[in-house]
N, C-alpha and C positions, 0 to 999 in steps of 0.2 A: 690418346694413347698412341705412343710410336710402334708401329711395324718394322719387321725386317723381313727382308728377301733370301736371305741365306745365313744358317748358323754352322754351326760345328759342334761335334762330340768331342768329350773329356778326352777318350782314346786318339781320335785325330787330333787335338790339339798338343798332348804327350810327342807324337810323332811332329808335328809342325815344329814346334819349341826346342825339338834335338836338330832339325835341319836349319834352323833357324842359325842355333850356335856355329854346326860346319858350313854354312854359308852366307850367313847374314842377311840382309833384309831379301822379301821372296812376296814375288804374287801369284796369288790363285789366277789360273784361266781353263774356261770350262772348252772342252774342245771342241770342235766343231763337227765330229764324227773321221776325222785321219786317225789311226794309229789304234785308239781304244774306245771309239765309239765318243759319248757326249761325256766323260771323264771331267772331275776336277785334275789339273795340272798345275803341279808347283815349281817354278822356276824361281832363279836368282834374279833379281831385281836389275831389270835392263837387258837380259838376254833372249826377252820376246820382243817383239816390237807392236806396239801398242798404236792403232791409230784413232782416229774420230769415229771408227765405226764397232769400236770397245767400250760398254756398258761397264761402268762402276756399279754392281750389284750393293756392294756391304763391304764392311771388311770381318775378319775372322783371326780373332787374338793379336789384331794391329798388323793383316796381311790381307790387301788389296784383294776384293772377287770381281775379276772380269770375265766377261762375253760376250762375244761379237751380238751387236746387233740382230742380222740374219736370223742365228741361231736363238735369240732371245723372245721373237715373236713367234717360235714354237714355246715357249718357256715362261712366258711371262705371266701366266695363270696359274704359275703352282710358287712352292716355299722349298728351298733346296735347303738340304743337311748333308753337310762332310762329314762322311766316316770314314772309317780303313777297313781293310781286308786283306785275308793273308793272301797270296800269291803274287804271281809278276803281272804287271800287266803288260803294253804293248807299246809305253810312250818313251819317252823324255822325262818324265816328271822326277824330281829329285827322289824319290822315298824309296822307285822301285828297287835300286840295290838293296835295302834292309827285307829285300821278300816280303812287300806288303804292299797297297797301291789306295790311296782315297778313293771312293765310292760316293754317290750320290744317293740320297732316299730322297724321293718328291712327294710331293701332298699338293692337291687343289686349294689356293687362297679360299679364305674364307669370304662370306659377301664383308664384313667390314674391312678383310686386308686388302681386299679390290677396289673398294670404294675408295679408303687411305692413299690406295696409290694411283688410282687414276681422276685424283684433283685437277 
């Protein structure tokens, strides 16, 4: 059975799929605690700069989820979900103009998605 590391909601995905259209291709990056804490952040595609120390988590409706290294061995024992939420948040991320901002829910892997993943 395949695992994933990170999924998305119906409603975040509605909201990805309209930025998608005004900005075209977009990756997720979870942030490091600057601006809104540990945040999903959706930028246009190339105007983060991405180096070898950025985890390819998944992708999410064909939109890249990275995070730093660092930040990912606090992280790497749970299952993250994008959702949204109304208000502004504090970043960069493209949605905060529409007054709403993605949100993380985490869960503990289970012992078979732990196992899965640390082959």
């Amino acid at each position: 059975m395949e695992y994933e590391r990170v999924a998305i909601t119906d409603k975040a995905i509605e909201i990805l799929k309209q930025l998608k259209v005004k900005h075209g291709e977009l990756i997720f990056h979870q942030s490091g605690g600057c601006c809104d804490g540990s945040s999903p952040m959706v930028f246009e595609e190339g105007d983060m700069y991405l180096d070898d120390s950025d985890i390819l988590l998944g992708q999410l409706d064909g939109v890249n989820y990275y995070m730093n290294q660092d930040q990912f061995e606090y992280w790497k024992h749970t299952h993250l979900t994008v959702d949204i939420t109304k208000g502004r948040g504090s970043s960069f991320s493209l949605e905060i103009p529409l007054g709403i901002r993605f949100i993380i829910h985490s869960r503990l892997l289970t012992n078979e998605e732990n196992s899965f993943f640390n082959k």
